[in-house]
N, C-alpha and C positions, 0 to 999 in steps of 0.2 A: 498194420504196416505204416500207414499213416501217423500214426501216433508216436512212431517209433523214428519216422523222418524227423517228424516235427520238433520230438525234443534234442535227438541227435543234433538239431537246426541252433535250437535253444542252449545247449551248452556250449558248441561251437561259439557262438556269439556268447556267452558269456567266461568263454575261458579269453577270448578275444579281449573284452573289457578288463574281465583280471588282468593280465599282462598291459595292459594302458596304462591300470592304477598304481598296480606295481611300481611300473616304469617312471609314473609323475609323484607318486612318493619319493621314490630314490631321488628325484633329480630334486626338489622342494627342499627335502632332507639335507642334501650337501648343500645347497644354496646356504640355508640356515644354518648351518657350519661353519660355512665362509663368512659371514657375518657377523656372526659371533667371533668368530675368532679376529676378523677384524675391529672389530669395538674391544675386546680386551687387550689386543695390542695396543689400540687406540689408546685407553686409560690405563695402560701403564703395569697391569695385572699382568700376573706371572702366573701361567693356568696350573703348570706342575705345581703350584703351592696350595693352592684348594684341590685338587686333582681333578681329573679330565671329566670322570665320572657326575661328579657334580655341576661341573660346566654343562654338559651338555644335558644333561634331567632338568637344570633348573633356571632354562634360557631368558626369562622373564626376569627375574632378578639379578642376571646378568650386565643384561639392557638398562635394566634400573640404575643399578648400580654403575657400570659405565655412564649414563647420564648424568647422575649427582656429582661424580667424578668431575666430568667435562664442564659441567653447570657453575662447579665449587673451585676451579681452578682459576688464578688470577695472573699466573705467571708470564714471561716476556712468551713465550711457547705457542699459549693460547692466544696472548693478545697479538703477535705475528701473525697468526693463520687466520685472525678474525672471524671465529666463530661463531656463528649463525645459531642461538638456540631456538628458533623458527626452522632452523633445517634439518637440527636435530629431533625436533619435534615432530616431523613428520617423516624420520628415518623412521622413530622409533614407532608413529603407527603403522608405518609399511611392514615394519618386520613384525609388530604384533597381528598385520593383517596376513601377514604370510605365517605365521606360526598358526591360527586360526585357520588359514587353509590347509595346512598340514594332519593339524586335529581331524577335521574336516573329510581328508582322503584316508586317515586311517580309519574313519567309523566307515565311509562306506566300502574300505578294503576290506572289514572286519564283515559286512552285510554281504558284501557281494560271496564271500568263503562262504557265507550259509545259505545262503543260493546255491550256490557251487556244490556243498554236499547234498541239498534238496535235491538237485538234478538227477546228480550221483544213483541217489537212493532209488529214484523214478526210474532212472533208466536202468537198473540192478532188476528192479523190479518185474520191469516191462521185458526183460532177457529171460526174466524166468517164467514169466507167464507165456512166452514165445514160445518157448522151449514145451510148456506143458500144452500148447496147441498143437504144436509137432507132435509131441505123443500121441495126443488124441485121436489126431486125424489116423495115424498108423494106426492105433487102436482100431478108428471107426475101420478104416479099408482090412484090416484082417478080418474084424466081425463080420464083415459084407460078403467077402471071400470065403467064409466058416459058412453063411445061410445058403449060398447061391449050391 
């Protein structure tokens, strides 16, 4: 019975975690959306023309690419807004530090789901073994009742 708290104890807290990572994926994910989509407005890109699909599978060359943009541009535009490629340069490692954290929560959302059905499996288990303890004992208590 103990055993049957314990891991009851164990999924709980790990469906807990699930719904966390879930939740800080989702939120990570649109941030990264927002970013990108700000940086191809930025440079001038038209996303419906590579289509959306591609924008967003291949955000790294994105970045890239809006940066050589912004880097390669000499117009009155750029040189208005005075362009910081020092500030670009460390956009583009925050958004590569956040796309690496994204990486990051989907390995261990993809870990924690095989936990999750480990658990699963353990506590399938441990219901049927309950179950065949229940039998038993009825078993034993008729057998006891059958000698007496």
């Amino acid at each position: 019975m103990k055993e049957k708290d314990y891991l009851l104890s164990e999924l709980s807290d790990l469906r807990f975690k699930y719904d966390e990572l879930v939740g800080k994926n989702h939120q990570i994910s649109l941030e990264k959306d927002q970013i990108v989509n700000i940086l191809v407005d930025l440079c001038g890109s038209n996303k419906e023309d590579k289509g959306n699909d591609q924008i967003s599978c291949n955000t790294s060359a994105i970045i890239d690419l809006c940066f050589h943009i912004i880097k390669g541009q000499s117009g009155p535009y750029f040189r208005a807004f005075n362009v910081n490629v020092e500030l670009f340069e460390r956009i583009q490692c925050l958004l590569y530090v956040r796309d690496q954290g994204l990486i990051l929560y989907e390995d261990m959302f993809k870990e924690e789901m095989l936990i999750r059905s480990y658990i699963s499996k353990l506590s399938n288990e441990l219901k049927v073994a309950f179950e065949e303890i229940v039998a038993l004992k009825e078993e034993r208590s008729s057998l006891l009742q059958d000698v007496e």
